[in-house]
PQR file of N, CA, C, O and H, with PARSE charges and radii, in Angstrom:
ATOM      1  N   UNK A   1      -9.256 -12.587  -9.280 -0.4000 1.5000
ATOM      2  CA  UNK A   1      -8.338 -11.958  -8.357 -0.0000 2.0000
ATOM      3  C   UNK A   1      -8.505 -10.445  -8.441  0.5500 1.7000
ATOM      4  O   UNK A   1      -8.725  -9.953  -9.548 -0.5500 1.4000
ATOM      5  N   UNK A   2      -8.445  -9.891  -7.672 -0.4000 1.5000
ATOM      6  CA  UNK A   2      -8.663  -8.339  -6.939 -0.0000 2.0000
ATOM      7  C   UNK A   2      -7.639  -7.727  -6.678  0.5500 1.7000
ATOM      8  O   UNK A   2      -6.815  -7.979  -5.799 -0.5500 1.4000
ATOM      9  H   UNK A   2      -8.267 -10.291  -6.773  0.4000 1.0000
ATOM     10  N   UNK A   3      -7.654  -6.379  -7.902 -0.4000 1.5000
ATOM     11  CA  UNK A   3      -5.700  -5.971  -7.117 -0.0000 2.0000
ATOM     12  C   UNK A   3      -6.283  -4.389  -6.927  0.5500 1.7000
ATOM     13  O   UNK A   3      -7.213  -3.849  -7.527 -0.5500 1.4000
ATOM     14  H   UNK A   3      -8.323  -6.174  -8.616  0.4000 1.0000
ATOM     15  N   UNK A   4      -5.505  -3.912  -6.003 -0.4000 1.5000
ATOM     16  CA  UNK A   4      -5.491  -2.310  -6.057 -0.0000 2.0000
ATOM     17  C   UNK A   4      -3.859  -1.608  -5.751  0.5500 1.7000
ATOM     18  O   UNK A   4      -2.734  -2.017  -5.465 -0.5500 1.4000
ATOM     19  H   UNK A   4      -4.749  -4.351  -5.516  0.4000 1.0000
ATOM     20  N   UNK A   5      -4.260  -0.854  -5.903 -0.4000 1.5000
ATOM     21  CA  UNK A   5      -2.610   0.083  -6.132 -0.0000 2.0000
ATOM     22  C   UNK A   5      -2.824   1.256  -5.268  0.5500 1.7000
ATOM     23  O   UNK A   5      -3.819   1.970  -5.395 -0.5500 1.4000
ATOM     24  H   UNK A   5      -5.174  -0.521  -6.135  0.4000 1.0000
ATOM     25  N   UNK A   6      -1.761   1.497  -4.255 -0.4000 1.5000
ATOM     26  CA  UNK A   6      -1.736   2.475  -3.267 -0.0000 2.0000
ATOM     27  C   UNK A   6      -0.363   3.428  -3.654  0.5500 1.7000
ATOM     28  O   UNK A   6       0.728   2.866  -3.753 -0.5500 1.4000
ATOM     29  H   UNK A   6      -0.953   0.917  -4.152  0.4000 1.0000
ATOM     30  N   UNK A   7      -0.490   4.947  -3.872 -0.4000 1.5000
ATOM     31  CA  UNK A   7       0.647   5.130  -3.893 -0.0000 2.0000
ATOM     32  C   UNK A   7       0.834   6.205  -2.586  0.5500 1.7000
ATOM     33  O   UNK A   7       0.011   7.113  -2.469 -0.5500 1.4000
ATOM     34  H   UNK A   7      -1.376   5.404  -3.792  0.4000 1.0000
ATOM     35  N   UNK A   8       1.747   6.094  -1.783 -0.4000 1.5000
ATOM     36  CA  UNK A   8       2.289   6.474  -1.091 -0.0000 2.0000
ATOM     37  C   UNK A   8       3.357   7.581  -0.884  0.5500 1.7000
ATOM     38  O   UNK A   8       4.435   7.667  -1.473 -0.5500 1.4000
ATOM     39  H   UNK A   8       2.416   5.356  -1.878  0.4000 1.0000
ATOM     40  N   UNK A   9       2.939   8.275  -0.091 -0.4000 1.5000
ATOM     41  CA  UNK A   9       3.795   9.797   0.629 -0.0000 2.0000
ATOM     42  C   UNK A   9       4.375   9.648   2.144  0.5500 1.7000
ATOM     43  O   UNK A   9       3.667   9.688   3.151 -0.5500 1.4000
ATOM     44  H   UNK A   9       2.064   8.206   0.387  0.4000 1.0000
ATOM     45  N   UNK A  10       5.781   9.471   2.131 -0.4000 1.5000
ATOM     46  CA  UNK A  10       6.078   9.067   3.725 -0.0000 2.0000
ATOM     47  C   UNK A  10       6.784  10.241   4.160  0.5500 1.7000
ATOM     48  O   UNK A  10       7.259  10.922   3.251 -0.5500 1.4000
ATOM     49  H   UNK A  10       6.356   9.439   1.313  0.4000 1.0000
ATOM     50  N   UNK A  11       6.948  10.602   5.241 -0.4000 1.5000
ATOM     51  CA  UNK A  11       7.933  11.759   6.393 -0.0000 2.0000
ATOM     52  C   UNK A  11       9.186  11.051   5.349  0.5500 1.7000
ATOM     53  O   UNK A  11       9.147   9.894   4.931 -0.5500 1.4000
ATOM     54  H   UNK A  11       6.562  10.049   5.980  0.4000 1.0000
ATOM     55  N   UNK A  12      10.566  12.321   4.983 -0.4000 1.5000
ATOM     56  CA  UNK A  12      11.238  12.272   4.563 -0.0000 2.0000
ATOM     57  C   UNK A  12      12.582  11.429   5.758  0.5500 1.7000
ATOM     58  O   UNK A  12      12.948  11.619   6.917 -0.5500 1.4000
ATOM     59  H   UNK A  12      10.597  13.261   5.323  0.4000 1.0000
ATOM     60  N   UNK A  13      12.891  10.621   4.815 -0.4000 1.5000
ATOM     61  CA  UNK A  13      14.185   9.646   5.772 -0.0000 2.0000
ATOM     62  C   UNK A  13      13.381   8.448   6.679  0.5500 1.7000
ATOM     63  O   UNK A  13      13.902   7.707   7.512 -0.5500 1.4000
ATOM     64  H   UNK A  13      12.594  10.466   3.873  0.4000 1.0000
ATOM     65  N   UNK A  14      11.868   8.487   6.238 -0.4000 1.5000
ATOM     66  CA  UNK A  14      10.868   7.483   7.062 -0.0000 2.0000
ATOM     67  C   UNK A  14      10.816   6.115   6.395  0.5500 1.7000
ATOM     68  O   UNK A  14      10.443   5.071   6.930 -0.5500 1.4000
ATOM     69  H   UNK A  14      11.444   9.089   5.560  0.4000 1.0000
ATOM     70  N   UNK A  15      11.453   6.356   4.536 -0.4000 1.5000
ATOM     71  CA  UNK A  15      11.307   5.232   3.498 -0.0000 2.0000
ATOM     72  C   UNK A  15      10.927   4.030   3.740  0.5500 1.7000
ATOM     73  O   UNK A  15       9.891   3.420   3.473 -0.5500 1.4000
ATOM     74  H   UNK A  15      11.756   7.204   4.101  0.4000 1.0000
ATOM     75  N   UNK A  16      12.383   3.608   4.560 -0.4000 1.5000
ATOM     76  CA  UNK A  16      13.260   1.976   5.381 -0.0000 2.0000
ATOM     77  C   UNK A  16      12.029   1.378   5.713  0.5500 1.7000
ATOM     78  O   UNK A  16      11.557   0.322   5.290 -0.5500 1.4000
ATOM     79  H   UNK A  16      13.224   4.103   4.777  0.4000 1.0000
ATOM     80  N   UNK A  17      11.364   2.533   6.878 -0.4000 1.5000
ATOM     81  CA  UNK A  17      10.235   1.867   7.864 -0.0000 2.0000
ATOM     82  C   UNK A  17       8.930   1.418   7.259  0.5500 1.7000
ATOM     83  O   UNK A  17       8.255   0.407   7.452 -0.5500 1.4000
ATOM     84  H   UNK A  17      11.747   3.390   7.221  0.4000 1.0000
ATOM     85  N   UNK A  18       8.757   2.541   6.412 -0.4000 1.5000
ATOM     86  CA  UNK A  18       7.195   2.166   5.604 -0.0000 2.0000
ATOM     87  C   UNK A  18       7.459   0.746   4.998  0.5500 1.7000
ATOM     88  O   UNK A  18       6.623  -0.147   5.136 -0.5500 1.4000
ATOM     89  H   UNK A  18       9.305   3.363   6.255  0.4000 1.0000
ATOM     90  N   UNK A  19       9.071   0.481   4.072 -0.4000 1.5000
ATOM     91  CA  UNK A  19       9.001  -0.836   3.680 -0.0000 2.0000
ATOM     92  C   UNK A  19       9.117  -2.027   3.867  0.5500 1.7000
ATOM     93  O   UNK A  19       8.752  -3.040   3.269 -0.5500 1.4000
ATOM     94  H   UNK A  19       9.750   1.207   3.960  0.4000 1.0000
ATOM     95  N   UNK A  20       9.862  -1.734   5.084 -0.4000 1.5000
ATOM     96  CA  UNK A  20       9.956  -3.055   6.091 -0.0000 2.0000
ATOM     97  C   UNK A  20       8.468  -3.161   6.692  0.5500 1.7000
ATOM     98  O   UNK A  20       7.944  -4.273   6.758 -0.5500 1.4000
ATOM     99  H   UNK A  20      10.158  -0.911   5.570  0.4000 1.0000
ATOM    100  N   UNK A  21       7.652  -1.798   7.214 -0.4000 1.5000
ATOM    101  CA  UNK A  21       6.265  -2.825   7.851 -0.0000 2.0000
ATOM    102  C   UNK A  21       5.183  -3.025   6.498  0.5500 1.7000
ATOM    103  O   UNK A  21       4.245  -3.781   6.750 -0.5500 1.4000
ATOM    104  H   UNK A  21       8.078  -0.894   7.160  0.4000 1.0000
ATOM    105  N   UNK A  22       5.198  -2.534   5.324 -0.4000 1.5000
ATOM    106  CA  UNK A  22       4.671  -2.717   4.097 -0.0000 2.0000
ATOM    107  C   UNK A  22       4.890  -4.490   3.388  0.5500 1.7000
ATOM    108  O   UNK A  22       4.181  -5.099   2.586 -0.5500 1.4000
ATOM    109  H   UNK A  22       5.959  -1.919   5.118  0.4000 1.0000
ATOM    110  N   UNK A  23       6.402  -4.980   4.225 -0.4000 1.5000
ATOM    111  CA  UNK A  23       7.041  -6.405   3.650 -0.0000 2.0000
ATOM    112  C   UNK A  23       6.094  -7.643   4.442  0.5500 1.7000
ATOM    113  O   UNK A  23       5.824  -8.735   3.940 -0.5500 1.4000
ATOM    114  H   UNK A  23       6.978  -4.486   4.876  0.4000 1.0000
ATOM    115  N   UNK A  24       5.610  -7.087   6.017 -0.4000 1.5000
ATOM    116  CA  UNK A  24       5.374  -7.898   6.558 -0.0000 2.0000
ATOM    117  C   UNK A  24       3.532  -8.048   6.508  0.5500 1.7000
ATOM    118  O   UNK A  24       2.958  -8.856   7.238 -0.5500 1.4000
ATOM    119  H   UNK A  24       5.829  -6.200   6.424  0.4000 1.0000
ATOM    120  N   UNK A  25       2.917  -7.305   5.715 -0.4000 1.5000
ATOM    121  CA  UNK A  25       1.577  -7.635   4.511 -0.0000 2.0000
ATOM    122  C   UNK A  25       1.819  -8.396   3.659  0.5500 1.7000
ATOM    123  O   UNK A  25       2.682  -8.203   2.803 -0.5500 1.4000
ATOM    124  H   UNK A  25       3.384  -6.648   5.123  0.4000 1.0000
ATOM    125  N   UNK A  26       0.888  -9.695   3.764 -0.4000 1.5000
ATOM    126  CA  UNK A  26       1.107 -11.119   2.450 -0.0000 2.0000
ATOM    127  C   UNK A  26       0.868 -10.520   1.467  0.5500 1.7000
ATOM    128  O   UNK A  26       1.797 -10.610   0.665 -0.5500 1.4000
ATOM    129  H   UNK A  26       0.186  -9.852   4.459  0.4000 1.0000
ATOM    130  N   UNK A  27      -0.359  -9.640   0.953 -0.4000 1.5000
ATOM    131  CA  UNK A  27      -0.991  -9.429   0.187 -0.0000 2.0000
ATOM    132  C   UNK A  27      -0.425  -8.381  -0.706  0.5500 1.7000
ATOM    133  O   UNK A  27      -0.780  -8.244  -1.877 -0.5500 1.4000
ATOM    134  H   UNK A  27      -1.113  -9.567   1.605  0.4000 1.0000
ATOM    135  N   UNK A  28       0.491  -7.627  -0.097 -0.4000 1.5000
ATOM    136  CA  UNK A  28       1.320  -6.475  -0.445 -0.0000 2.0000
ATOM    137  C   UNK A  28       2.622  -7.095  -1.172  0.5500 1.7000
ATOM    138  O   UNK A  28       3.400  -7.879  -0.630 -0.5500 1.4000
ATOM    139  H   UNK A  28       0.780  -7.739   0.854  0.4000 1.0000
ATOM    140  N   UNK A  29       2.762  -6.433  -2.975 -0.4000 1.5000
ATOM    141  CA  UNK A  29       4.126  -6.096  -3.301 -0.0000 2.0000
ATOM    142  C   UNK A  29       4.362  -4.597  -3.097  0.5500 1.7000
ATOM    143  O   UNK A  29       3.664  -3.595  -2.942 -0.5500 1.4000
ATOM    144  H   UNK A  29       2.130  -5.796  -3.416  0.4000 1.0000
ATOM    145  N   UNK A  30       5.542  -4.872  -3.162 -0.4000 1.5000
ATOM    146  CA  UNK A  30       6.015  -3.164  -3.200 -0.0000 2.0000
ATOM    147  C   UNK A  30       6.982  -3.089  -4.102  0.5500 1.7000
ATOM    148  O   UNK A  30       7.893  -3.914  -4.049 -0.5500 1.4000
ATOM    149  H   UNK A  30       6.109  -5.686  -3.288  0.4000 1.0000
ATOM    150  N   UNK A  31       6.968  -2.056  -5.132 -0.4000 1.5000
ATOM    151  CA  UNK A  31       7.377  -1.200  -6.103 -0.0000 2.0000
ATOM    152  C   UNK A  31       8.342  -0.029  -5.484  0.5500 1.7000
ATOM    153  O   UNK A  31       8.117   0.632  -4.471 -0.5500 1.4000
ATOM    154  H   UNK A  31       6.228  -1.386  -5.175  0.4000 1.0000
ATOM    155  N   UNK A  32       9.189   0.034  -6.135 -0.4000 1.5000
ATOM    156  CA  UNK A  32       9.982   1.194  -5.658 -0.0000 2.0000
ATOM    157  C   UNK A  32      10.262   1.192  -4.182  0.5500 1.7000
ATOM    158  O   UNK A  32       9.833   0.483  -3.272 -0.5500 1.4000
ATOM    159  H   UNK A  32       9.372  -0.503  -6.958  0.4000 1.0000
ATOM    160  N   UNK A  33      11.484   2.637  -4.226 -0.4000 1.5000
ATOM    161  CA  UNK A  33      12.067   2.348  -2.400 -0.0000 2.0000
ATOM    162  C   UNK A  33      12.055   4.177  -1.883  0.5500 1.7000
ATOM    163  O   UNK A  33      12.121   4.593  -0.726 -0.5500 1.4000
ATOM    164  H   UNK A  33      11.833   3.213  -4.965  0.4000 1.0000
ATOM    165  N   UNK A  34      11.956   4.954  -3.086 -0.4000 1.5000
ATOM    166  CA  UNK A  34      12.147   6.250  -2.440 -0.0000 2.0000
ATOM    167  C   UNK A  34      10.514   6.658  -3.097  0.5500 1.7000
ATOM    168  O   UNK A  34       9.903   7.330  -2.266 -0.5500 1.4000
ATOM    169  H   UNK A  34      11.902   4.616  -4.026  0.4000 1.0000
ATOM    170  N   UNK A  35       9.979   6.492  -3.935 -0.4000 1.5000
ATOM    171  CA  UNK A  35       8.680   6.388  -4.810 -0.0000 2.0000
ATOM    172  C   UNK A  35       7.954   5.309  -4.704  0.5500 1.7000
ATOM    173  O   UNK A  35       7.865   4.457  -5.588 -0.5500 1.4000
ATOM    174  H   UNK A  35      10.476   5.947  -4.610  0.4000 1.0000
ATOM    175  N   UNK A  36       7.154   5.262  -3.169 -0.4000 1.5000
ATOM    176  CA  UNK A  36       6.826   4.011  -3.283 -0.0000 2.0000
ATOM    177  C   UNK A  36       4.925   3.557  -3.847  0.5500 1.7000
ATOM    178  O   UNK A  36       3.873   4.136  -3.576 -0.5500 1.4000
ATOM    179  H   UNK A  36       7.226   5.954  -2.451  0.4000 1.0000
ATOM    180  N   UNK A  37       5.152   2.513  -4.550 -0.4000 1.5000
ATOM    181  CA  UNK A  37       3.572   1.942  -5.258 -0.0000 2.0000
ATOM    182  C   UNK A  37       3.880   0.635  -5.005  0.5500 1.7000
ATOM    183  O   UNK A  37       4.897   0.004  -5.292 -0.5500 1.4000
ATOM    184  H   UNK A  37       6.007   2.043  -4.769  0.4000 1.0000
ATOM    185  N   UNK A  38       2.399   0.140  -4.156 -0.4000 1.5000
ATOM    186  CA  UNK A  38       2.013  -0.882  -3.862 -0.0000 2.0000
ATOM    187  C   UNK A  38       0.942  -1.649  -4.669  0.5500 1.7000
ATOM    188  O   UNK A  38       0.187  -1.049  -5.434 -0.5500 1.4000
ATOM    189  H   UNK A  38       1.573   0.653  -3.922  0.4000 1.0000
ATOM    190  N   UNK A  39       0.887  -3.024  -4.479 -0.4000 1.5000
ATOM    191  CA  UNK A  39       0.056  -3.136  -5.401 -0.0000 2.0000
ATOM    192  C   UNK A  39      -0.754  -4.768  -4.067  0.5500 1.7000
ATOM    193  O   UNK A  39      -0.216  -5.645  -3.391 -0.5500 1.4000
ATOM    194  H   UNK A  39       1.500  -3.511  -3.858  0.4000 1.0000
ATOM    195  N   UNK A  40      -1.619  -4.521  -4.226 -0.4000 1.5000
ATOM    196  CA  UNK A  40      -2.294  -5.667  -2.800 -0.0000 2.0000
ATOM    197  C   UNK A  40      -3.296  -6.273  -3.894  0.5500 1.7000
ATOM    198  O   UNK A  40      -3.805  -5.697  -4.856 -0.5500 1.4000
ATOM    199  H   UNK A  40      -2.056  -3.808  -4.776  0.4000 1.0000
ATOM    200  N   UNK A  41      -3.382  -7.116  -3.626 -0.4000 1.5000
ATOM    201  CA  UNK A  41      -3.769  -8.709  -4.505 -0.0000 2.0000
ATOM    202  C   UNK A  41      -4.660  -9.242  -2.967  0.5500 1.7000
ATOM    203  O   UNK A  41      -4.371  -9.370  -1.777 -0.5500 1.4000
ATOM    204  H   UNK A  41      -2.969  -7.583  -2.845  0.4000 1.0000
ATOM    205  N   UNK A  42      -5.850  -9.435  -3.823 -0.4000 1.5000
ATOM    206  CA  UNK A  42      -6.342 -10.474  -2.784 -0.0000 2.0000
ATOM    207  C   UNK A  42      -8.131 -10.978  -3.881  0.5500 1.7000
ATOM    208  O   UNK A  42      -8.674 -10.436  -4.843 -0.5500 1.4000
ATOM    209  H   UNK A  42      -6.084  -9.331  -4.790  0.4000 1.0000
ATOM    210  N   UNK A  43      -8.429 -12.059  -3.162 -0.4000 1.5000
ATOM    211  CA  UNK A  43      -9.461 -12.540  -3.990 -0.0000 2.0000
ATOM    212  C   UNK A  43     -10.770 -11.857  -3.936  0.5500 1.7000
ATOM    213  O   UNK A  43     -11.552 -12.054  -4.866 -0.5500 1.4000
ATOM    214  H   UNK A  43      -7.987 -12.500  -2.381  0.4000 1.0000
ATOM    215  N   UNK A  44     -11.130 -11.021  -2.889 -0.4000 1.5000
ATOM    216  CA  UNK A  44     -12.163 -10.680  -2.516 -0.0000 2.0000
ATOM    217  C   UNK A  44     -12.272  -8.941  -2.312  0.5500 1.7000
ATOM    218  O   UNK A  44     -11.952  -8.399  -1.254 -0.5500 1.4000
ATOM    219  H   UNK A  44     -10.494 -10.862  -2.134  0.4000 1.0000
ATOM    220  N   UNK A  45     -12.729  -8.266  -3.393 -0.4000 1.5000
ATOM    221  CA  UNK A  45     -12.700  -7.075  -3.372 -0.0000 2.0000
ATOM    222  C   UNK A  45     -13.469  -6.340  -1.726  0.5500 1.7000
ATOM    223  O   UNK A  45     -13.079  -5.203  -1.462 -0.5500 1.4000
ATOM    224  H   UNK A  45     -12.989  -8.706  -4.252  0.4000 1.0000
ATOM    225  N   UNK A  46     -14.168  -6.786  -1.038 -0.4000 1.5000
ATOM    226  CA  UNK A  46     -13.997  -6.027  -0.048 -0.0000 2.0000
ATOM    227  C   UNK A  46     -13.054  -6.424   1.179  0.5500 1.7000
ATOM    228  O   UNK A  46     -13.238  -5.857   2.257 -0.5500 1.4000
ATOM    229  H   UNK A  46     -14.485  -7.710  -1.253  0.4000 1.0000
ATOM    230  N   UNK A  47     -12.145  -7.291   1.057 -0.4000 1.5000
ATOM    231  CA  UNK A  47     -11.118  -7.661   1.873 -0.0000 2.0000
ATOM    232  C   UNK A  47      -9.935  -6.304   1.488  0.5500 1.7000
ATOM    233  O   UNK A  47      -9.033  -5.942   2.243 -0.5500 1.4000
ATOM    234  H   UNK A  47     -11.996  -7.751   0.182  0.4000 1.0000
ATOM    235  N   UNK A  48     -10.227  -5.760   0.214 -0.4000 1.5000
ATOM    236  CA  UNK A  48      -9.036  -5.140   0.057 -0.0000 2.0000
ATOM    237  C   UNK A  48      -9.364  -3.490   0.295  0.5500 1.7000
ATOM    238  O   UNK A  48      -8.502  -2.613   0.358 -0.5500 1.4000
ATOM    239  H   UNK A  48     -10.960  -6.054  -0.399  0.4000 1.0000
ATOM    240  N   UNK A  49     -11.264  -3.234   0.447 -0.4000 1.5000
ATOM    241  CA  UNK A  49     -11.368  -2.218   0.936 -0.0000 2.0000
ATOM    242  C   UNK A  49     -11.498  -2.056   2.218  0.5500 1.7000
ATOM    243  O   UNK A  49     -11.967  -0.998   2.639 -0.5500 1.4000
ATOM    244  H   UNK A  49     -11.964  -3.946   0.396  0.4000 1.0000
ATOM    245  N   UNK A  50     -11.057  -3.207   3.200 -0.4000 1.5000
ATOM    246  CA  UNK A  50     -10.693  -3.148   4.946 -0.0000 2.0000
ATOM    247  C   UNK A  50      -8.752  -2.921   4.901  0.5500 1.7000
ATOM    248  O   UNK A  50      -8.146  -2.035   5.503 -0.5500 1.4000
ATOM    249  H   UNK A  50     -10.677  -4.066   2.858  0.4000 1.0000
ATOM    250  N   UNK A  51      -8.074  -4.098   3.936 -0.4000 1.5000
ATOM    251  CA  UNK A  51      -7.055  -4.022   4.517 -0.0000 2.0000
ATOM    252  C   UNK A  51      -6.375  -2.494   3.834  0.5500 1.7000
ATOM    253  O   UNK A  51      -5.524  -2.155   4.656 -0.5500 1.4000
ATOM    254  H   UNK A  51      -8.566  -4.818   3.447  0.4000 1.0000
ATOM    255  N   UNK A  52      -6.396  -1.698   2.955 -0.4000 1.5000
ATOM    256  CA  UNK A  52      -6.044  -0.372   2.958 -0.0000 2.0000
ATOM    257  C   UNK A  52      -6.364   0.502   3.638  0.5500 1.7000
ATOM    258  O   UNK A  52      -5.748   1.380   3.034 -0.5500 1.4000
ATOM    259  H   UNK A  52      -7.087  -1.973   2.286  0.4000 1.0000
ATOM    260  N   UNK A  53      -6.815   0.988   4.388 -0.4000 1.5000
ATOM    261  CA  UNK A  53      -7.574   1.832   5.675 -0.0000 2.0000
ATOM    262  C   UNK A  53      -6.681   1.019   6.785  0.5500 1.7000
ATOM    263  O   UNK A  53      -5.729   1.684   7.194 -0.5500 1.4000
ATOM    264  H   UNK A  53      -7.315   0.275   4.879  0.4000 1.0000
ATOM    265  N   UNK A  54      -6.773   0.056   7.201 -0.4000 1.5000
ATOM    266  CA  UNK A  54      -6.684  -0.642   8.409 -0.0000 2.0000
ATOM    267  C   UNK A  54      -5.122  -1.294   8.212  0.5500 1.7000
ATOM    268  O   UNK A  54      -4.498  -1.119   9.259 -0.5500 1.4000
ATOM    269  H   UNK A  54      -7.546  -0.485   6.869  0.4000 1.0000
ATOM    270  N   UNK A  55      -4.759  -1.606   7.754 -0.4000 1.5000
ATOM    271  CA  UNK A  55      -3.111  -2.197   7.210 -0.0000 2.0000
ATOM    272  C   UNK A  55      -2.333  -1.348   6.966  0.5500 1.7000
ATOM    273  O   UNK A  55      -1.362  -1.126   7.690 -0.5500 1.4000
ATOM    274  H   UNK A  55      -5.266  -1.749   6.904  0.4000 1.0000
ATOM    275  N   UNK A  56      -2.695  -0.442   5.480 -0.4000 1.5000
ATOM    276  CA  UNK A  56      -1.929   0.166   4.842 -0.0000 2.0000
ATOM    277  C   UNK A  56      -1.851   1.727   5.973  0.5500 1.7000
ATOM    278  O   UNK A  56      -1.019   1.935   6.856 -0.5500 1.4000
ATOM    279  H   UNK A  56      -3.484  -0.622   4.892  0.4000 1.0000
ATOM    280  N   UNK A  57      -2.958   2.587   5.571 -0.4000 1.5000
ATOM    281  CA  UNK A  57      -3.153   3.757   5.721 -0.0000 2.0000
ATOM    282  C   UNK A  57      -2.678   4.342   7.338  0.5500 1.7000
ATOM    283  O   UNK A  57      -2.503   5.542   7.553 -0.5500 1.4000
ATOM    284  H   UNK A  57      -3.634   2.418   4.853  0.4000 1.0000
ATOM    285  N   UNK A  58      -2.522   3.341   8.327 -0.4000 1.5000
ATOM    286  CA  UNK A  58      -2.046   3.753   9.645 -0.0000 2.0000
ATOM    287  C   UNK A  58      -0.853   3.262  10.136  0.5500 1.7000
ATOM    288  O   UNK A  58      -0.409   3.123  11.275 -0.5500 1.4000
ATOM    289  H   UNK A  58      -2.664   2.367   8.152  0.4000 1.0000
ATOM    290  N   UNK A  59      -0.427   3.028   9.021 -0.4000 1.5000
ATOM    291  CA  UNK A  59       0.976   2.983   9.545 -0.0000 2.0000
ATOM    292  C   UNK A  59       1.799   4.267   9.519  0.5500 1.7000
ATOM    293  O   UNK A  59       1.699   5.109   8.626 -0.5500 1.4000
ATOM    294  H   UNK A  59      -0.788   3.141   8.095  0.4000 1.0000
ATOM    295  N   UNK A  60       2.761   4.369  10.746 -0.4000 1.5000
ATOM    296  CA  UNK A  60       3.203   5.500  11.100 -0.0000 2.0000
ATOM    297  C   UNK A  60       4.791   6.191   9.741  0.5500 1.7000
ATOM    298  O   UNK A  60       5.499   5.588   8.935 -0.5500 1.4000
ATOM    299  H   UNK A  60       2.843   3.685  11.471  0.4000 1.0000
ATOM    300  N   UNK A  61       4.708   7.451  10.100 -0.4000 1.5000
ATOM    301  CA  UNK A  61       5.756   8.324   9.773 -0.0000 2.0000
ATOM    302  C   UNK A  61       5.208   8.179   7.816  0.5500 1.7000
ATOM    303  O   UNK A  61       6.006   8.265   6.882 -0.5500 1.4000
ATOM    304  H   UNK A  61       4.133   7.941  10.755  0.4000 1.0000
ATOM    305  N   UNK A  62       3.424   7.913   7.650 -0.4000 1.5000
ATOM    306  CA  UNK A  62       2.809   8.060   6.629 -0.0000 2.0000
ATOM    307  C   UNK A  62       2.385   9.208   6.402  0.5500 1.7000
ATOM    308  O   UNK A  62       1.821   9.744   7.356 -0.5500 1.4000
ATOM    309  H   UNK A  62       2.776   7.843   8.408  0.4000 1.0000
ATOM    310  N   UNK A  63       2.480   9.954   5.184 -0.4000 1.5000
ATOM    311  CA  UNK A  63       1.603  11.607   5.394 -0.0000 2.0000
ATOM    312  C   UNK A  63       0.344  11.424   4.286  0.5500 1.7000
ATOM    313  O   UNK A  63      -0.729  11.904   4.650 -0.5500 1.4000
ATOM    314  H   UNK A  63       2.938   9.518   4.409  0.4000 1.0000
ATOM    315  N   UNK A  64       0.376  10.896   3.216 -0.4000 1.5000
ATOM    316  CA  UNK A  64      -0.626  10.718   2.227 -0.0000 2.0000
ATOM    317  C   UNK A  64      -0.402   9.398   1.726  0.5500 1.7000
ATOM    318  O   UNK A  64       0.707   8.867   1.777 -0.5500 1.4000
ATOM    319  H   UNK A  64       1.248  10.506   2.920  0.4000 1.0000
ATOM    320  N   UNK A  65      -1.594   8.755   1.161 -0.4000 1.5000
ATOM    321  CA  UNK A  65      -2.244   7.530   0.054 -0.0000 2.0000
ATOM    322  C   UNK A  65      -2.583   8.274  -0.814  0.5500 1.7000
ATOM    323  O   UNK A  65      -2.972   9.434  -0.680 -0.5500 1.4000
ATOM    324  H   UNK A  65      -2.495   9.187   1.120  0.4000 1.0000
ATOM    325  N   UNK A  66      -2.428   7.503  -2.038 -0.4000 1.5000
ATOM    326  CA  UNK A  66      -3.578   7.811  -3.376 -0.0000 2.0000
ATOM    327  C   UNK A  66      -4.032   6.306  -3.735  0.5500 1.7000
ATOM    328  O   UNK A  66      -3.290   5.336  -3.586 -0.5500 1.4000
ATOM    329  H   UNK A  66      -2.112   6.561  -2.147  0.4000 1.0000
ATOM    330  N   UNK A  67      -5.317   6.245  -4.215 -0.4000 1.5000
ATOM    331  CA  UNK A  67      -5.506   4.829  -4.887 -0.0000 2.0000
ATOM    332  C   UNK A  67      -6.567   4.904  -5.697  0.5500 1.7000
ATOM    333  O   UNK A  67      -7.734   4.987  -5.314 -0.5500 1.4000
ATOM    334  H   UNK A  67      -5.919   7.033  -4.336  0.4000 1.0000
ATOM    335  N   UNK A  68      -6.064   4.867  -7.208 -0.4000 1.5000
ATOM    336  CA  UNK A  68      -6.570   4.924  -8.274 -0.0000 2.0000
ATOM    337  C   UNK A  68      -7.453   4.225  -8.250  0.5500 1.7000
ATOM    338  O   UNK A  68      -7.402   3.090  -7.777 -0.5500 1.4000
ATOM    339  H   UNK A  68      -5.116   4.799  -7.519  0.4000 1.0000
ATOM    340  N   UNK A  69      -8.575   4.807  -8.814 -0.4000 1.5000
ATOM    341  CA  UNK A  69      -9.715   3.732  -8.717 -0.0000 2.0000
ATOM    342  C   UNK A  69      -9.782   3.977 -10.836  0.5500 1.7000
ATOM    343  O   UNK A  69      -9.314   4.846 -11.571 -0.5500 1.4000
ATOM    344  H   UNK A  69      -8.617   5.729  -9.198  0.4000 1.0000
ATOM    345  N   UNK A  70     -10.686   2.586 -11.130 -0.4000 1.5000
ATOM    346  CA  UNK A  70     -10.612   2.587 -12.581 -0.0000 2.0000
ATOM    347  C   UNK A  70      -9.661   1.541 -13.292  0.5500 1.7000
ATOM    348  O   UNK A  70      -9.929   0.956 -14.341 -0.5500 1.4000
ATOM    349  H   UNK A  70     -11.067   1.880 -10.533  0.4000 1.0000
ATOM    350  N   UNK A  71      -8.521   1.406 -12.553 -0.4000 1.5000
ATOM    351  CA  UNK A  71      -7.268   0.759 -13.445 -0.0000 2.0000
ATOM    352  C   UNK A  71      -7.680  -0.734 -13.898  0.5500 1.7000
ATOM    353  O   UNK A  71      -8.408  -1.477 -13.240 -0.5500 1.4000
ATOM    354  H   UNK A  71      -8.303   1.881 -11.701  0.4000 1.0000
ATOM    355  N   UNK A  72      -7.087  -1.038 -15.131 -0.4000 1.5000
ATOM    356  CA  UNK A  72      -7.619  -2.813 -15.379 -0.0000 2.0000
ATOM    357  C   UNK A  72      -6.344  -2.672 -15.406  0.5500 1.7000
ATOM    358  O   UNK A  72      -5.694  -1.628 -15.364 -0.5500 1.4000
ATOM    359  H   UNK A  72      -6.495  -0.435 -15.665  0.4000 1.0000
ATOM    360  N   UNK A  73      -5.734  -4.526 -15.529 -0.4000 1.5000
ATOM    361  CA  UNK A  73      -4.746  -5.597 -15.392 -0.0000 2.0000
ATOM    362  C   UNK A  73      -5.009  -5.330 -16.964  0.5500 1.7000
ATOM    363  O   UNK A  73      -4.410  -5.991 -17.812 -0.5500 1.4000
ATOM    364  H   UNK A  73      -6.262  -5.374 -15.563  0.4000 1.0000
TER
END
């Protein structure tokens, strides 16, 4: 299994929205509500370098990602 960790910078008072459309990703938990870290699980490491760009990263009232590269379980 394949996990990566996104941490996230949203427009201030934007929180609600990032986590409600962040809830409706299978692959996505979410950590925190004002500090938010995600963590996307999926079996196939390049499934998870499409769905961060394409899922995560364009969703609106977003200003920055970070995603650690390196981390073990």
């Amino acid at each position: 299994m394949e996990k990566a960790y996104v941490l996230i910078n949203c427009n201030l008072g934007k929180e609600d929205d990032i986590l409600h459309s962040l809830q409706n990703i299978k692959s996505v938990k979410v950590h925190g509500s004002l500090e938010i870290i995600i963590e996307e699980t999926n079996n196939y490491l390049d499934v998870l370098q499409e769905d961060i760009p394409c899922k995560i990263k364009s969703l609106p009232s977003l200003k920055t990602t970070f995603t650690p590269t390196g981390m073990k379980n």
